[in-house]
C-alpha positions as CSV (number, residue, x, y, z in Angstrom):
1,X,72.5,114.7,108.4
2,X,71.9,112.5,105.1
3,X,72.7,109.1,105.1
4,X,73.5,106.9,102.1
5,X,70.9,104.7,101.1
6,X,73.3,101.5,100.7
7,X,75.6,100.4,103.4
8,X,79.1,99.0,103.0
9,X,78.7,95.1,104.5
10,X,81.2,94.6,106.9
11,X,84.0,91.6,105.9
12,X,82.4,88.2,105.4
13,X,84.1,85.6,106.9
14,X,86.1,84.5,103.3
15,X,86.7,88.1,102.9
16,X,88.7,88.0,106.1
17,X,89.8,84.8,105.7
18,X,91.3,86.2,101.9
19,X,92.4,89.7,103.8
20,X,94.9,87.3,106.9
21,X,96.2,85.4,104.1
22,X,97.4,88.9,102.1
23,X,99.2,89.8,105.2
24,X,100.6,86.2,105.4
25,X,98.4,85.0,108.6
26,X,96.7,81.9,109.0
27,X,92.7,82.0,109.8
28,X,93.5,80.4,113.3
29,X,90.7,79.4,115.1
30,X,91.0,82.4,117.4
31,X,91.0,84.8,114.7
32,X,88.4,83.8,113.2
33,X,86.4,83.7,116.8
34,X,87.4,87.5,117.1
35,X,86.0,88.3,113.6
36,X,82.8,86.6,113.9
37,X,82.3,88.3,117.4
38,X,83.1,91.7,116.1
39,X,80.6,90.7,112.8
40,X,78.3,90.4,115.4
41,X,79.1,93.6,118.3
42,X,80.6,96.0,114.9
43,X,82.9,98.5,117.9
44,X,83.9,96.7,120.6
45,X,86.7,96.5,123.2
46,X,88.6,93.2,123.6
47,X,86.6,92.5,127.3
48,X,83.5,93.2,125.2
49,X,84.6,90.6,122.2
50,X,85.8,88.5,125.0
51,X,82.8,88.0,126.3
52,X,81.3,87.8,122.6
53,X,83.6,84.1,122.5
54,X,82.6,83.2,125.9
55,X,78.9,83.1,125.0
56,X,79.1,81.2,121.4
57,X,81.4,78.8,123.7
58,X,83.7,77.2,120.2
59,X,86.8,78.4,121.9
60,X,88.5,79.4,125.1
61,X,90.8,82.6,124.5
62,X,91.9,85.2,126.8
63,X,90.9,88.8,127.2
64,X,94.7,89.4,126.6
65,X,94.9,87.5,124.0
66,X,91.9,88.7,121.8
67,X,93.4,92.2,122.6
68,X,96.4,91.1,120.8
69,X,94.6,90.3,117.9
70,X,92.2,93.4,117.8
71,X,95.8,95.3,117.7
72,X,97.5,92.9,115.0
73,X,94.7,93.5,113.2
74,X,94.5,97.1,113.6
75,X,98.1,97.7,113.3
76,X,97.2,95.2,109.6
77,X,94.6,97.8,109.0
78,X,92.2,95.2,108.8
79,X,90.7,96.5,111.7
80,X,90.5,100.3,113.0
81,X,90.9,101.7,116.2
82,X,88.6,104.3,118.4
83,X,89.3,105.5,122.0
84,X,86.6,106.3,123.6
85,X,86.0,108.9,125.9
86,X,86.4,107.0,128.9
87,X,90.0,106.2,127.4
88,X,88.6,103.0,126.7
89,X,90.4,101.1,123.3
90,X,87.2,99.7,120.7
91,X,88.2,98.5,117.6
92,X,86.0,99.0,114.6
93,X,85.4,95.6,111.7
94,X,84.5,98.1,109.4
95,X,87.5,100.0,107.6
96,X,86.0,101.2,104.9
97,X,84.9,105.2,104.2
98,X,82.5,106.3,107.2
99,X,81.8,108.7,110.2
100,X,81.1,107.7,113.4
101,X,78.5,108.8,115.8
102,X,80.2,108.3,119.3
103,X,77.5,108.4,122.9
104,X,79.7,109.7,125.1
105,X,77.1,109.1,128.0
106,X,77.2,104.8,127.3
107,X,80.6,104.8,125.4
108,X,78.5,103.5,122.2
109,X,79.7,104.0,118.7
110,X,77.2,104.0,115.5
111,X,78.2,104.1,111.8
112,X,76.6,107.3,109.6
113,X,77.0,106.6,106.0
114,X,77.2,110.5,104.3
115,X,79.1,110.3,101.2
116,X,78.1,113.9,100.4
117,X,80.0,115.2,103.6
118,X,83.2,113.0,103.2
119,X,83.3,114.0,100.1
120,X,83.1,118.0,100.5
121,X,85.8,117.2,103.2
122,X,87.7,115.7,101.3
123,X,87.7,118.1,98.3
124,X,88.4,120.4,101.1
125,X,91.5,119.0,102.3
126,X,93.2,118.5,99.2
127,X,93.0,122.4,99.0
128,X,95.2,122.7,101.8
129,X,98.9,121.8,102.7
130,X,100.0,121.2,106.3
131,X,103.9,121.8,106.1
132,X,106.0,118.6,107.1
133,X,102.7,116.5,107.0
134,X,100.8,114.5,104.5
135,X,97.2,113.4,105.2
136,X,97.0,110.1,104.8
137,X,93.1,109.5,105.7
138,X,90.4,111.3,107.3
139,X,88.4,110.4,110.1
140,X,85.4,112.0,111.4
141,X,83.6,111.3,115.1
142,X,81.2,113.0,116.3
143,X,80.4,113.3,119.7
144,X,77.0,113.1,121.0
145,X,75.1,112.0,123.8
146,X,71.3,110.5,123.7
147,X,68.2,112.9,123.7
148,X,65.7,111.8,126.2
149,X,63.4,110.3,123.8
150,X,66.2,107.6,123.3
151,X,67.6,107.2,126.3
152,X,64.0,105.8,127.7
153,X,63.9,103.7,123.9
């Protein structure tokens, strides 16, 4: 599969800072915690971002508590959500346009940038109708788990 030669950044910190205030939030310390964890882990569950925090050490905030903001944010579509195979919740920083590449042996997501294939998807959706629904975006995972070569990498 192709990728793209140029990859979407993820949301700076002022980007994020500008996206909270559109949606009438304040940039709370916590929040801003959770973003620069998931700048750093990309897909990550709320234990993992969690944990993120705990090593930085800035702030103290709960594992329930950046779970609420993964969802808020999520819900905001600032954020996106993936459930994993092991019906675990990760939450993506990146919301723009991609496919993801999910491991289903270590529960690992990776970003593929392939405009070309969005794009004959996409042309090939607005073909069709789906009575009683409209499609409001498409998502595209695929599943895969790692060759040898990479699992000893």
């Amino acid at each position: 599969m192709a990728t793209q030669n140029t990859t979407p950044n993820m949301p700076t910190t002022d980007e994020f800072r500008t996206r909270l205030k559109r949606h009438g939030l304040k940039a709370t310390r916590q929040r801003l915690e959770v973003h620069e964890a998931m700048r750093t882990l990309g897909h990550a569950s709320a234990d993992m971002v969690s944990e993120e925090i705990g090593r930085r050490g800035n702030v103290k905030v709960t594992v329930a508590s950046v779970y609420n903001i993964l969802s808020q944010l999520a819900d905001l579509r600032i954020y996106n959500r993936r459930l994993s195979g092991n019906n675990k919740m990760y939450f993506d920083v990146n919301n723009f346009r991609h496919i993801h590449l999910y491991d289903r042996e270590n529960h690992h997501y990776r970003d593929v940038f392939d405009e070309e294939l969005m794009d004959l998807v996409q042309t090939h959706l607005k073909r069709r109708k789906f009575r009683g629904f409209t499609v409001e975006d498409i998502d595209i995972q695929l599943i895969a788990r790692p060759t040898r070569k990479s699992k000893n990498a």
